[in-house]
C-alpha positions as CSV (number, residue, x, y, z in Angstrom):
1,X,160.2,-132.4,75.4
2,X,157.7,-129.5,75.0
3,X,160.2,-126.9,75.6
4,X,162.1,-128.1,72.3
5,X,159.2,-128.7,70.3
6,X,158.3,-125.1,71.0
7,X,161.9,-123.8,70.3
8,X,161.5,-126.5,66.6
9,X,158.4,-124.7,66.0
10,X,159.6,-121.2,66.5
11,X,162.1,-121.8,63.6
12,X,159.4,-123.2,61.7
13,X,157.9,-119.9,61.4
14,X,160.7,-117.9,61.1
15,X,161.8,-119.6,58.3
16,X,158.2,-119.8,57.0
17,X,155.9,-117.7,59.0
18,X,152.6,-117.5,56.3
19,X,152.0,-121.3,57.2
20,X,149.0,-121.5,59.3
21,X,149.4,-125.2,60.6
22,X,152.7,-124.3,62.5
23,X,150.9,-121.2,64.0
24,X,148.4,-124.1,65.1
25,X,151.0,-126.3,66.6
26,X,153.3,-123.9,68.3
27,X,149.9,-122.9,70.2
28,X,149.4,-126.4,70.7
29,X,152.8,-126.4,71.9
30,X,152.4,-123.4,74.3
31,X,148.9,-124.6,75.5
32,X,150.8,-128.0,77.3
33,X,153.2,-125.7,78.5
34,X,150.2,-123.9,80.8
35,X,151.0,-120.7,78.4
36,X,147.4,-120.2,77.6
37,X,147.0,-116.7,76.5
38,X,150.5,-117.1,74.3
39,X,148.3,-120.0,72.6
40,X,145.3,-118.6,72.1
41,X,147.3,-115.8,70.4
42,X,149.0,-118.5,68.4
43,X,145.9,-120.0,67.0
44,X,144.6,-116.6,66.3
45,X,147.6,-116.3,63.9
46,X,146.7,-119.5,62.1
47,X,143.0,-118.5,61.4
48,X,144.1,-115.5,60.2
49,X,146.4,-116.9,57.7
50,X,143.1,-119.5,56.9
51,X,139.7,-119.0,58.4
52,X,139.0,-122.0,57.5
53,X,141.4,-124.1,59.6
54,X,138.9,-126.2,61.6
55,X,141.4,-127.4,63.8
56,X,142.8,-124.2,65.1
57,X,139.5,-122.8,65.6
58,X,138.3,-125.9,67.9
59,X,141.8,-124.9,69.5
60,X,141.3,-122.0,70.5
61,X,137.5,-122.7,71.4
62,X,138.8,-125.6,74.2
63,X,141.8,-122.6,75.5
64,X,139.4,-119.7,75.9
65,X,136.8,-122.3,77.7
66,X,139.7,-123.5,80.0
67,X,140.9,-119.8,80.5
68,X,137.1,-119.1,81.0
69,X,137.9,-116.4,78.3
70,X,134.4,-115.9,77.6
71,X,134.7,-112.7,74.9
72,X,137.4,-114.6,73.2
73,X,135.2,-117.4,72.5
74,X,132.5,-115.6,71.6
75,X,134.4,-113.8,69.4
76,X,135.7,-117.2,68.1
77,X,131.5,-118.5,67.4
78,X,131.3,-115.1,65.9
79,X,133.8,-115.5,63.3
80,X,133.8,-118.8,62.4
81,X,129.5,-118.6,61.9
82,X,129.7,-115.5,60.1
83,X,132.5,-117.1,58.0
84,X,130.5,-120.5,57.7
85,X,126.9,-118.5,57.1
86,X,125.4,-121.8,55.3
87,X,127.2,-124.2,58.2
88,X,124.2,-124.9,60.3
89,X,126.4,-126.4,62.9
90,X,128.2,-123.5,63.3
91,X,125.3,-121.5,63.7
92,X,124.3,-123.7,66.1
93,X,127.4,-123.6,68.1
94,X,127.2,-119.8,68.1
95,X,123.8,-120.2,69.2
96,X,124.3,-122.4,72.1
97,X,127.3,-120.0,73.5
98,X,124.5,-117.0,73.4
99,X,121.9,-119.2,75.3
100,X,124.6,-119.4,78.0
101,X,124.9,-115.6,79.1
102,X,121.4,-113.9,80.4
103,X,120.4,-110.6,79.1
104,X,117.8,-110.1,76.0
105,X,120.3,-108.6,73.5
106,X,121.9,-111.9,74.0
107,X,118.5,-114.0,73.6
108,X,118.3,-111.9,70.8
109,X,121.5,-112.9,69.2
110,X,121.0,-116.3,70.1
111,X,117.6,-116.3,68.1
112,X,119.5,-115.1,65.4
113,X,121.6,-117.6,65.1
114,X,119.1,-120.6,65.5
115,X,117.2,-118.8,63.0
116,X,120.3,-118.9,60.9
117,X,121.2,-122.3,61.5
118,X,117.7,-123.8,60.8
119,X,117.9,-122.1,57.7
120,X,121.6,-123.8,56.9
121,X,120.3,-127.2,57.6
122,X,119.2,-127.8,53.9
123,X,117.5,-130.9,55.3
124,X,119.9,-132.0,57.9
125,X,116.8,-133.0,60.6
126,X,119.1,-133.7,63.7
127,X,120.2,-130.4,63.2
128,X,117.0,-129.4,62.5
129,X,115.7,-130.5,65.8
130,X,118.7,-129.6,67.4
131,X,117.8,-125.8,66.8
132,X,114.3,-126.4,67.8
133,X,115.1,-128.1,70.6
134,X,117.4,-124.8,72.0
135,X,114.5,-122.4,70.3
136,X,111.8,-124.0,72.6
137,X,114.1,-124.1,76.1
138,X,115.0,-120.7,75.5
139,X,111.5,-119.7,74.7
140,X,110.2,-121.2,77.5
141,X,113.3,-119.6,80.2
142,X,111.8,-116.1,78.9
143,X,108.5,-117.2,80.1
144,X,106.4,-117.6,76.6
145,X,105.3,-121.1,76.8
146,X,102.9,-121.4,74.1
147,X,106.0,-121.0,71.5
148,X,107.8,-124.0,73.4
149,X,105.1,-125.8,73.1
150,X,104.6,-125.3,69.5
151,X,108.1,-125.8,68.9
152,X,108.1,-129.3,70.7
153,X,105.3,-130.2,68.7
154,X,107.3,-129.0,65.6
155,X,110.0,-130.9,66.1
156,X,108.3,-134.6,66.5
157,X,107.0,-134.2,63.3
């Protein structure tokens, strides 16, 4: 019954409202109920209470795509890579939701963050390549070949 789960969870965090899991799984709660924006709030709480929750972040990454809340996930890649600044896959997940939007402050940003996350690999080739691989598409979508190119060749070595 989602309904009382949500009322269970409710007095959860009344009685104890600095624990970030329940946050996380009363917006779980209100996300099954169709209550999107009330969950996406919810998760919001818990990463506030711990920026490091993983779970409630990937949360409200999969809300704000089903919402098609664009700025809230971006927001979300923002935080959690600029909280994670040595995480290459974050970077790379920030990176990736830049190369979906189309104007060069964005490319910009999204160079950023490749740059970023090739530097937080610390040996990690698939992520490695991964970066290359976006570096080189978006390269080559503005038009400058001869760095896609390179970067190909780059990343069979």
């Amino acid at each position: 019954d989602p309904e009382g789960a949500l009322a269970n969870l409710q007095l959860a965090i009344e009685a104890a409202p600095g624990k970030p899991q329940a946050h996380n799984n009363m917006g779980w709660a209100l996300h099954q109920l169709g209550r999107n924006q009330e969950a996406m709030a919810a998760f919001g709480a818990a990463l506030r209470l711990d920026p490091d929750l993983e779970q409630a972040h990937r949360n409200l990454l999969r809300v704000a795509r089903i919402e098609e809340d664009f700025s809230a996930e971006r927001a979300e890649h923002v935080r959690w890579a600029q909280h994670r600044p040595h995480d290459a896959k974050a970077q790379l997940a920030l990176a990736e939701n830049y190369l979906r939007q189309v104007d060069a402050t964005v490319e910009r940003d999204a160079f950023a963050a490749m740059l970023a996350a090739m530097r937080a690999c610390h040996g990690t080739k698939e992520q490695l390549a991964h970066a290359l691989d976006l570096m080189a598409v978006a390269w080559q979508e503005l038009g400058v070949e001869p760095a896609a190119v390179w970067l190909r060749a780059k990343r069979k070595q």
